[in-house]
C-alpha positions in Angstrom: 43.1 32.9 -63.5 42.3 33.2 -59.7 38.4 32.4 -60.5 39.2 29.8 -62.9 41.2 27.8 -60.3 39.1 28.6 -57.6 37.1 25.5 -58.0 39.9 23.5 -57.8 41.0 25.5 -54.5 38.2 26.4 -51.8 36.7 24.7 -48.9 34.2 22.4 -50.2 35.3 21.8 -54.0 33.6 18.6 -55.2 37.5 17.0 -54.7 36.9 16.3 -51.3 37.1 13.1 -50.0 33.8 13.2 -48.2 31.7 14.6 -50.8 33.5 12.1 -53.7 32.8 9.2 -51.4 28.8 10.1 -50.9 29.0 10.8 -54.8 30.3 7.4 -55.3 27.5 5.5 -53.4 24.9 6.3 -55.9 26.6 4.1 -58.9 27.4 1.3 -56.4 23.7 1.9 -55.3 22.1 1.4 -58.9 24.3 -1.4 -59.8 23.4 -3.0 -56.8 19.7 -2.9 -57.3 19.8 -3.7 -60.7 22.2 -6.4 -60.9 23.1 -8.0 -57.0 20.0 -7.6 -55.8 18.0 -9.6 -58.3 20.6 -12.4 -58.6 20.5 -12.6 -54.8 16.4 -12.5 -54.6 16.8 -15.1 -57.5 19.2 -17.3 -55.7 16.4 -17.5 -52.4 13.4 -18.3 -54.6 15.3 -20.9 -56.5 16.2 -22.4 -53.1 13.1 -22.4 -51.5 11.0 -24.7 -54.1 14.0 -26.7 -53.9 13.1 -27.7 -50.6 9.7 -27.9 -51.4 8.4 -24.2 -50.2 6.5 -22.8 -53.4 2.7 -21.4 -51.6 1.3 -21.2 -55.5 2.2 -24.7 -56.2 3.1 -27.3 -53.3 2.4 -25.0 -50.2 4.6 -23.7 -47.6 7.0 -25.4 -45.4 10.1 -27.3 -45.9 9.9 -30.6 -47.6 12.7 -33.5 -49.4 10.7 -34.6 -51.8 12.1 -32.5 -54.6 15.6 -34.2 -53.6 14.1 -37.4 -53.9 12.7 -37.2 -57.3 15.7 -35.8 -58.4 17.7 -38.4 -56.8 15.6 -40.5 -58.5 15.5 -39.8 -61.5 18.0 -42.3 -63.7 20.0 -40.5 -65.4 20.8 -38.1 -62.7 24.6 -38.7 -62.1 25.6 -39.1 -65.8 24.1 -35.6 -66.5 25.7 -34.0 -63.9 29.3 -35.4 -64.5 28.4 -34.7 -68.6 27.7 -31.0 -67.0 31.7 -31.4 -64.8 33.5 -33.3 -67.7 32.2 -30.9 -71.2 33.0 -27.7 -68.5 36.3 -28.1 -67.1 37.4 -30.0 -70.1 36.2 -26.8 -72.4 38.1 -24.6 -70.0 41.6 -26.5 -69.6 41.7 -26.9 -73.6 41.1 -23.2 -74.2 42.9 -21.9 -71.5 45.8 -24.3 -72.1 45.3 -23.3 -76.2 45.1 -19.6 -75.1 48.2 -19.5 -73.8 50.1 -21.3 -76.3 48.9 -19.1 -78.9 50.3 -16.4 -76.5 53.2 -17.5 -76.1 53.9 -18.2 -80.0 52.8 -15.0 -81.6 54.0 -12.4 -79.0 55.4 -9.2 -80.5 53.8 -9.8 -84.3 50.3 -9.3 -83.0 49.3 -6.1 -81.5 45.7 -5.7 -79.1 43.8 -3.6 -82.0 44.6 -6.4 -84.9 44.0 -8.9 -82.6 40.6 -7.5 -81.5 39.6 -6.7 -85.2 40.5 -10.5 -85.7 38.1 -11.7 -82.7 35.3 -9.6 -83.3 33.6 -11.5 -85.7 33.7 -14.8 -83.4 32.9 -12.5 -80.1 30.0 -10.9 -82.1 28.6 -14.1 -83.3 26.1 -15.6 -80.3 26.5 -18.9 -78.8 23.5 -20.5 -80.4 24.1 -19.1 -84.0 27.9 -20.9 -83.2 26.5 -23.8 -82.5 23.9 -24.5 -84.8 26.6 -23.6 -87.8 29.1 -26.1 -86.1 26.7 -28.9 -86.6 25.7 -28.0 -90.3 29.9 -28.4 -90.2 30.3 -31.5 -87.9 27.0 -33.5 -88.7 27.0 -36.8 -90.6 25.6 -35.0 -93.8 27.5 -31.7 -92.7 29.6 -29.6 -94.5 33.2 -31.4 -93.6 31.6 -34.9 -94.4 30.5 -33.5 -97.8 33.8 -31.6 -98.6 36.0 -34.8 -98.4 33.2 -37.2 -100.0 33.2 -39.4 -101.9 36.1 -39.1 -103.5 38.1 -39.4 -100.0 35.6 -41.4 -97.7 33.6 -43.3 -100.1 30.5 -42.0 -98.7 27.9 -41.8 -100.9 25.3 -41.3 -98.1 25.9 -39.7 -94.6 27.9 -42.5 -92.8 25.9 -43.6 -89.8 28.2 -41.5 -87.0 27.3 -39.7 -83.6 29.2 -36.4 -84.5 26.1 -34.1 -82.7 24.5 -35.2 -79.4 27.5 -37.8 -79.1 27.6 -39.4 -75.5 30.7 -37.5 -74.1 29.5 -34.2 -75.2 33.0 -33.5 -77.4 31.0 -31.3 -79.6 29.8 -29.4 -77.2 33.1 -28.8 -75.8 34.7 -27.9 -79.2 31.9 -25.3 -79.7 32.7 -24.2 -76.5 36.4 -23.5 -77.1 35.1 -21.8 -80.4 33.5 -19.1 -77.9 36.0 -19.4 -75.3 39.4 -19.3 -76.5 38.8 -15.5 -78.2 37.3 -14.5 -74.6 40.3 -15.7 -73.2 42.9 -14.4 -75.9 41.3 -10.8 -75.5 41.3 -11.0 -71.5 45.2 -11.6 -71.6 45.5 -9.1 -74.4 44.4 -6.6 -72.3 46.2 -8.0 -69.1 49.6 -7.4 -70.9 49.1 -3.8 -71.5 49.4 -3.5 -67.8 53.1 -5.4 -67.6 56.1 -4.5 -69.3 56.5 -6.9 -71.2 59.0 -6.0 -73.9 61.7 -5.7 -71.3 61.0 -8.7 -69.4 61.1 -11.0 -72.5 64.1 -9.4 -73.6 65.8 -9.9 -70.2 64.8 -13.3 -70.4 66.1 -13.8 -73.8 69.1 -13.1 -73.2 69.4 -15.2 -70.6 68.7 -17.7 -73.5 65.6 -18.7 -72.6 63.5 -19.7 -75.3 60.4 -17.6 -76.9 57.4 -18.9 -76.2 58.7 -20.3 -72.6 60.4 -16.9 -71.8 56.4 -15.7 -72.3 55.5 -18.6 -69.9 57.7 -18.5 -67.0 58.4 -14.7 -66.7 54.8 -13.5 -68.3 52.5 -15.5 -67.6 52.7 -15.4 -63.2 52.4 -11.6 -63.5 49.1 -11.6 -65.7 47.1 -14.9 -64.4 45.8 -12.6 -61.3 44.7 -10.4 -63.4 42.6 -13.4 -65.7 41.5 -15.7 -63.0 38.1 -14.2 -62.6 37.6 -14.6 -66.8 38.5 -18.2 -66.4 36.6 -18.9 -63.3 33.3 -17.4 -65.3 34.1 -19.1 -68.3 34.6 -22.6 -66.1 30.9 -21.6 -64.7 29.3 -20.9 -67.8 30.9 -24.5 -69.9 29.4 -26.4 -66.5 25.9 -24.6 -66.6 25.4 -23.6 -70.7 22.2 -24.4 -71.9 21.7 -23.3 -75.5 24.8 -24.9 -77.1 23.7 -28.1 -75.1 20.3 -28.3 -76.5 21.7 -28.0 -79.7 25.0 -30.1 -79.4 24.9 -31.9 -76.5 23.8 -35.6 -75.8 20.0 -35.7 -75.4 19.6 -39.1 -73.1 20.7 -38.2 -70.7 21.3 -34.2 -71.4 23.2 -32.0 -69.2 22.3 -31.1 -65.3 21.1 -28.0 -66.8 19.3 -28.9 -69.6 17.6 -31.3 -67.6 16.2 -28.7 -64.9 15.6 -26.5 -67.7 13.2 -29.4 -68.5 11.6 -29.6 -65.0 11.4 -25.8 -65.0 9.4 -25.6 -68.2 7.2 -28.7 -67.6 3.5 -28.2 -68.3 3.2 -30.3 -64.7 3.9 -27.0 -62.4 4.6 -29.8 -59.8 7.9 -30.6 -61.9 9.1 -26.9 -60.7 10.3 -28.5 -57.4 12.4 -30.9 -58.6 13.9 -28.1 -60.9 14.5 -25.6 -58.6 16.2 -28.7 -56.2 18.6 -29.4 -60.2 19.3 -26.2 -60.4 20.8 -25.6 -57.0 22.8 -29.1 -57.4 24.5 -27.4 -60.3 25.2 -24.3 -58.4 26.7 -26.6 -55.4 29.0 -28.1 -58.4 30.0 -24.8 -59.8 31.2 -23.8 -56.5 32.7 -27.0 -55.8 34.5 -26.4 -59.4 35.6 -23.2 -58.3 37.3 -24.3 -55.2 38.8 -27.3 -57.4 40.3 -24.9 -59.9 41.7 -22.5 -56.7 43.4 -25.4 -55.3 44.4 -26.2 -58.2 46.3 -22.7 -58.8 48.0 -23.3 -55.5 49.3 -26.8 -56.4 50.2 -25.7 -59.9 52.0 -22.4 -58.6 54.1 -24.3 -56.4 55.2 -27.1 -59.2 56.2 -23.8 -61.7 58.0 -22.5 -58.8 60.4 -25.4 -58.7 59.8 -25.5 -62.5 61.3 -22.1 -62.9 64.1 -22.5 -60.4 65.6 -25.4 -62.4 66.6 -23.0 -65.0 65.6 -24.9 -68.1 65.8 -22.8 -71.2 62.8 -24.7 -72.5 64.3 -24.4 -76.2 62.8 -28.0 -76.9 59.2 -27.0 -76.3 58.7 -24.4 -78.6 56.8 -27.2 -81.4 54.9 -27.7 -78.4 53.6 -24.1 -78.0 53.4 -23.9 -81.8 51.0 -27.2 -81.5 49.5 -24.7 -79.1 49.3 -22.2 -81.8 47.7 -24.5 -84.3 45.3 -25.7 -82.3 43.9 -22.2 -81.8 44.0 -21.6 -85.6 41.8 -24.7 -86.3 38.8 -23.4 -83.8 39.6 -20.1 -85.9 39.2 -22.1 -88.8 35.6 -23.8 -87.0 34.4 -20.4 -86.1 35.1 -19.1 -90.0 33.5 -22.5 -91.3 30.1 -22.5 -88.9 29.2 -18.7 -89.4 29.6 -19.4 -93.1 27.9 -22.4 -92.9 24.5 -20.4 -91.5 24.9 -18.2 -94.4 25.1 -21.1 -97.2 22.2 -22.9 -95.7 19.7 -19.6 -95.5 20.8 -19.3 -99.1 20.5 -22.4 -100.7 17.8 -23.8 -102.9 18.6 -27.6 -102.4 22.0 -28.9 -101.0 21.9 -32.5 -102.0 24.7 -35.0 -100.4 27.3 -35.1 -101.4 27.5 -31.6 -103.4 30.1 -29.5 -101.5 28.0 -26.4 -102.2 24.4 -26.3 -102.9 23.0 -26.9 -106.4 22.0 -23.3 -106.6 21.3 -19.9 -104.8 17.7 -18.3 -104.0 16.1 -15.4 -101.8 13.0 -17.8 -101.5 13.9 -18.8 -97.9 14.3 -15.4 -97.0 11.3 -13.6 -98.3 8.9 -16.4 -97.0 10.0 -15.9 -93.7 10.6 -12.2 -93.2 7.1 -12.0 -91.9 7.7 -14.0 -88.8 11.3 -13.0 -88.8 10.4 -9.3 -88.2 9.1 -9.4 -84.6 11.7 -11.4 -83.0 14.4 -9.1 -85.2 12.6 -5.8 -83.8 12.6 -7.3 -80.0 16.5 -8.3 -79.8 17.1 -5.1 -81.6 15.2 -3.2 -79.1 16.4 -5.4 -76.1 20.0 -4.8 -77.5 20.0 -1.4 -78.3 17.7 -0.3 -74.7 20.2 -2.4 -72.1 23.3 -1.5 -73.8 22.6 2.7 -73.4 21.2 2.0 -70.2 23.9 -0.2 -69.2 26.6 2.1 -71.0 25.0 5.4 -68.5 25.3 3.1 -65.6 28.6 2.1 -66.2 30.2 5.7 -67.1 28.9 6.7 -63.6 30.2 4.4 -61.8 33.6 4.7 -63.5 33.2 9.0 -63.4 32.5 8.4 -59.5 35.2 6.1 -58.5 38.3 8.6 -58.7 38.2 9.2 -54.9 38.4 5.1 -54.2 40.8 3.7 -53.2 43.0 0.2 -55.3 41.4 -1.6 -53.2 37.5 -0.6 -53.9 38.6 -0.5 -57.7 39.1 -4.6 -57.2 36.4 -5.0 -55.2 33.9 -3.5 -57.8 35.8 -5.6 -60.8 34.9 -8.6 -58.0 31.0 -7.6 -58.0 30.8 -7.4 -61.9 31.8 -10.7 -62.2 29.3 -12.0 -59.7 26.4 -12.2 -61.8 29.4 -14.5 -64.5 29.8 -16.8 -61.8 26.7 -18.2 -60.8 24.7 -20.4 -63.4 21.8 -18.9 -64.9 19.5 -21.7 -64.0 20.5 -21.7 -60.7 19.0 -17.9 -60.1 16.8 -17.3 -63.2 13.8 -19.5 -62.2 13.9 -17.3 -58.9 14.0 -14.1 -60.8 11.0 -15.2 -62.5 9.3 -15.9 -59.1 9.5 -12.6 -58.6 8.6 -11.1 -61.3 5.6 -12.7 -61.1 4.8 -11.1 -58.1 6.1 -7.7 -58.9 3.2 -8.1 -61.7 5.7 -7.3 -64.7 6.4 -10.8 -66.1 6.2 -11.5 -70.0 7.0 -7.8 -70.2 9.6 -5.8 -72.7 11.0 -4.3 -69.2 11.3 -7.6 -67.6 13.5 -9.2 -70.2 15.5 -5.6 -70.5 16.2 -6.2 -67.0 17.4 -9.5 -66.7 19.7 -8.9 -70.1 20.8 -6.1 -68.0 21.9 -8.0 -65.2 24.7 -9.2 -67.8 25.0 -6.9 -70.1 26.5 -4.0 -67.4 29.5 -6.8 -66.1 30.5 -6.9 -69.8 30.5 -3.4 -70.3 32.0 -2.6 -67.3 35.3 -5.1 -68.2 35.3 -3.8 -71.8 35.7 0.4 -70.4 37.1 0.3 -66.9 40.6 -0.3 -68.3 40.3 2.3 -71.1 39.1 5.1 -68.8 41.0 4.4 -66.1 44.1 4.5 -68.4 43.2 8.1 -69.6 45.7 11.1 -68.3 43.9 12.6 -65.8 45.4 15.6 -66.4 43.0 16.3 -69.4 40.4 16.7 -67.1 42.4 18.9 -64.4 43.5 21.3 -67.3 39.7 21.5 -68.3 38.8 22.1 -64.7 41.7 25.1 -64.3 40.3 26.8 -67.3 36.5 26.5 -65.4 34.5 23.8 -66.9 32.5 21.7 -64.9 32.6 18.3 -63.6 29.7 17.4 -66.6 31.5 19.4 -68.9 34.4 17.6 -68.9 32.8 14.4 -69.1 31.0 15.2 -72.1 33.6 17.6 -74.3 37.1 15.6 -73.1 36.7 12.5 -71.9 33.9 11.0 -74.1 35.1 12.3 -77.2 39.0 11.2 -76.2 36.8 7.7 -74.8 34.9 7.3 -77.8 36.9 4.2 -79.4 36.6 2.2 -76.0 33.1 3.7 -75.8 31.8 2.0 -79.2 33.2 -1.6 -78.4 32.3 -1.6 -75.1 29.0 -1.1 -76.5 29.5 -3.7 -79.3 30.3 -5.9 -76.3 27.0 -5.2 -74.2 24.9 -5.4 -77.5 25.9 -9.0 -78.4 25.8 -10.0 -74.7 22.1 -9.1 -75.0 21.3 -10.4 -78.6 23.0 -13.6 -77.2 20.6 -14.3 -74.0 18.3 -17.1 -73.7 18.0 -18.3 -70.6 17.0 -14.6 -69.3 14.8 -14.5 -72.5 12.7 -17.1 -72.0 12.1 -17.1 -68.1 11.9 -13.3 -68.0 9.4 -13.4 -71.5 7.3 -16.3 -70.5 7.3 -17.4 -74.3 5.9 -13.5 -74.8 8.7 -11.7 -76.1 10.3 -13.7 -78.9 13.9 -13.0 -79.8 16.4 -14.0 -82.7 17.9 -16.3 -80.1 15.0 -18.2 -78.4 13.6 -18.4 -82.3 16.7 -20.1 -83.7 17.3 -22.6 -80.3 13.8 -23.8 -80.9 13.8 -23.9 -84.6 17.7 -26.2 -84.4 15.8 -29.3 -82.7 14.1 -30.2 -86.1 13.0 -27.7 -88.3 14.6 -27.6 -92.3 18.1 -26.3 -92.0 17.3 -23.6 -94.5 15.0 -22.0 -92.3 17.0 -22.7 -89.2 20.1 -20.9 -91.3 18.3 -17.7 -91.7 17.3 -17.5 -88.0 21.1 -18.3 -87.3 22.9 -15.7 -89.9 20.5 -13.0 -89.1 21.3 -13.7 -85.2 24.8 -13.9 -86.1 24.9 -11.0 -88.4 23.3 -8.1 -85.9 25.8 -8.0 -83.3 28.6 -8.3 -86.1 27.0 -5.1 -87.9 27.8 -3.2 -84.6 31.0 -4.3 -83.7 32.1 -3.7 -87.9 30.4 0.1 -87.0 32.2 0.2 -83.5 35.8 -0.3 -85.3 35.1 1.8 -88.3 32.8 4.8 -86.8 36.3 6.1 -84.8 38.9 5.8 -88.1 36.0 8.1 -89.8 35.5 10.4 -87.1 39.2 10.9 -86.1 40.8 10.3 -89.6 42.3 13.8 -88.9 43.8 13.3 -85.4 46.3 10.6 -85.3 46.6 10.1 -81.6 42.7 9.1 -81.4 
């Protein structure tokens, strides 16, 4: 026993503060350099052309004349508030919704049926979403041809802007489809950190109603603990790109569709202006930021006076049930647009007004499995590569950060989200900058690094919770009876982490199946993917074709998320606990 706890017990053990904090460096190092330090090189070469310093193209120095254009250009100001209005509206509506639903079904849903509920909508990628949600909400779409004729009258698709409408409300509603389960899993997983039971209990007696009990006594202890999810998803509604080339108006389109436009302009002139549209969106994301702050502090102080008037709040609860309905119907939009993808790529003609197509084929299928192949094998690959990389770099940060300190813990969660907080075009044209330099661009490694860069901030918020929950006394009983540091790692923790393990990795291998931004800057058109396939293929191309891109997209990451919840109830169907 003496030599078994020695370990634990001389000068020098690997406990030691000093030797844990060097040890912990070396995660923080790779994370850095992998994921910081590109977005920050990015972020310089993005700002540079903006101000007219590109040596390839326009020479060196610093010029306005990419502000000017920009500021010239007509339909400047109407993109960029579509780009403020379609984001912060997206983000109110499924916060607000969110919460609502919250509120409402506390207590009769628990975190694993809930996250078996949201997989399939999490798995499914933003640009198979979308393109489903306008075979649902087009003129000739699938809701027009449920309730016609014998409802509308319509014998023909009635002459309606339900895609690419001016104010972008389609684009917001698909947005809400992808946001709203983000959110609802982010507060599912704040509440197992507050007691909860005993605090709506204690309000309830008090008789304060349910879903405003939830509210007032809940909701202030968990919103720390979800501004940074709201705050990426308010930054990624502003600066989406995909589900606005799909759903969004198209004259003008969105701030970042529109340097996305510059950026890929045969003229390599037009990169200037880009680089100058893609840095006005970053200054209105941070602008939106500190909006949404002040906001908090406004709002914090009117609930403050809210809760001290005492109201029970009994009358609001059809409110929060509205609340609770309203998330039920993007439910019922998610379930209708992944289906929709899967009718179309089926189909052998869907004539309007027929509610389902006259018949079913394989035809659409087979003729294009020879070009679907490659860009099924590259997001595959891409998928599979980032997410173990990403999964190794994330375990060691996590296996190294024992000796830190509350405060480092929340300064690392801070970090992760960096990379979710800044627009993609605002950093991505800079990345490719220097890839192009570095000599790698239009390379598999290239576009596996700049999936990276998001894939490890989503596998890091799916497993720091889980494994900093675990009983560290697992591993201290492992270490008294001699095993090593690497030992324990891989015989108690992984095997007791395995559950967390498998979604997190679900997580990190739709967050790369569902890049396209990184994609196409990092691939230079060279490395084809599901994704980039299916946003080029939705501008025009028939919808059977477009469906199969779509419901294969969709239907990859949902494979591995049905494996990550089924793999453990196999594995462990004789161990309860697990």
């Amino acid at each position: 026993m003496d030599q078994a706890l020695h370990p634990l017990t001389r000068p020098g053990a690997r406990s030691s503060p000093q030797r844990g904090g060097r040890a912990a460096r070396w995660p923080l190092i790779a994370v850095g350099g992998v994921v910081i330090l590109p977005i920050a090189v990015g972020l310089w070469w993005t700002l540079l052309p903006a101000f007219g310093h590109l040596p390839a193209v326009a020479g060196s120095g610093v010029a306005s004349s990419p502000w000017r254009e920009v500021f010239a250009y007509p339909g400047l100001w109407t993109a960029a508030w579509l780009s403020a209005f379609t984001g912060v509206a997206a983000t109110v509506l499924s916060l607000a919704l969110s919460i609502g639903f919250c509120a409402v079904v506390h207590g009769r849903l628990g975190f694993r049926r809930a996250e078996a509920m949201l997989a399939p909508i999490l798995a499914s990628p933003h640009a198979a979403i979308a393109i489903g949600f306008a075979f649902v909400i087009a003129p000739s779409g699938w809701i027009a041809r449920l309730v016609s004729p014998w409802l509308t009258g319509w014998s023909t698709p009635p002459d309606l802007a339900t895609v690419g409408d001016p104010l972008g409300l389609a684009l917001i509603v698909a947005l809400m489809i992808k946001e709203v389960p983000f959110l609802l899993l982010m507060i599912l997983a704040a509440l197992n950190q507050v007691p909860v039971d005993a605090h709506m209990k204690a309000a309830r007696s008090l008789g304060y109603g349910r879903g405003i009990a939830w509210i007032k006594v809940i909701l202030p202890q968990i919103y720390p603990q979800i501004r940074l999810p709201i705050l990426a998803v308010l930054v990624f509604s502003l600066s989406v790109v995909d589900m606005a080339l799909i759903l969004g108006p198209d004259n003008p389109p969105t701030l970042a569709v529109l340097a996305l436009r510059w950026l890929l302009a045969p003229d390599v002139t037009s990169y200037l202006p880009g680089a100058a549209a893609a840095v006005l969106l970053l200054a209105i994301g941070l602008f939106a930021i500190g909006l949404w702050l002040v906001a908090e502090r406004i709002a914090a102080h009117v609930g403050r006076f809210w809760i001290s008037r005492g109201g029970r709040g009994v009358a609001s609860e059809p409110g929060l049930r509205l609340a609770g309905a309203g998330v039920a119907l993007v439910f019922a939009f998610a379930a209708l647009s992944m289906l929709a993808t899967g009718l179309w790529s089926f189909a052998t003609a869907w004539r309007y007004p027929g509610a389902l197509p006259v018949d079913w084929t394989l035809a659409t299928w087979s003729a294009q499995l020879p070009m679907l192949g490659r860009p099924a094998w590259m997001t595959l690959s891409l998928g599979l590569v980032t997410t173990l990389v990403g999964l190794l770099m994330v375990i060691g940060w996590l296996e190294n950060e024992g000796s830190n300190s509350d405060r480092m813990k929340r300064a690392s969660l801070r970090l992760m989200y960096i990379p979710l907080l800044v627009p993609q075009i605002a950093f991505l044209f800079g990345v490719q900058v220097l890839l192009v330099r570095l000599g790698i661009d239009g390379s598999f490694f290239a576009v596996a690094w700049t999936h990276l860069i998001f894939v490890v901030p989503y596998l890091f918020l799916s497993l720091a919770d889980p494994w900093r929950a675990l009983d560290p006394r697992y591993a201290r009983s492992a270490a008294a009876l001699g095993a090593s540091p690497g030992r324990i790692l891989l015989t108690v923790k992984l095997p007791m982490l395995l559950r967390p393990l498998l979604t997190a990795a679900a997580v990190g291998f739709s967050a790369s199946v569902a890049q396209y931004l990184p994609t196409l800057f990092a691939g230079g058109g060279r490395i084809p993917t599901l994704t980039t396939e299916a946003v080029a293929l939705a501008s025009g191309a028939d919808r059977r074709v477009v469906g199969v891109y779509a419901f294969a997209q969709s239907f990859m990451p949902l494979l591995v998320y049905v494996a990550a919840l089924l793999l453990p109830l196999y594995l462990f169907r004789n161990r309860r606990a697990l």
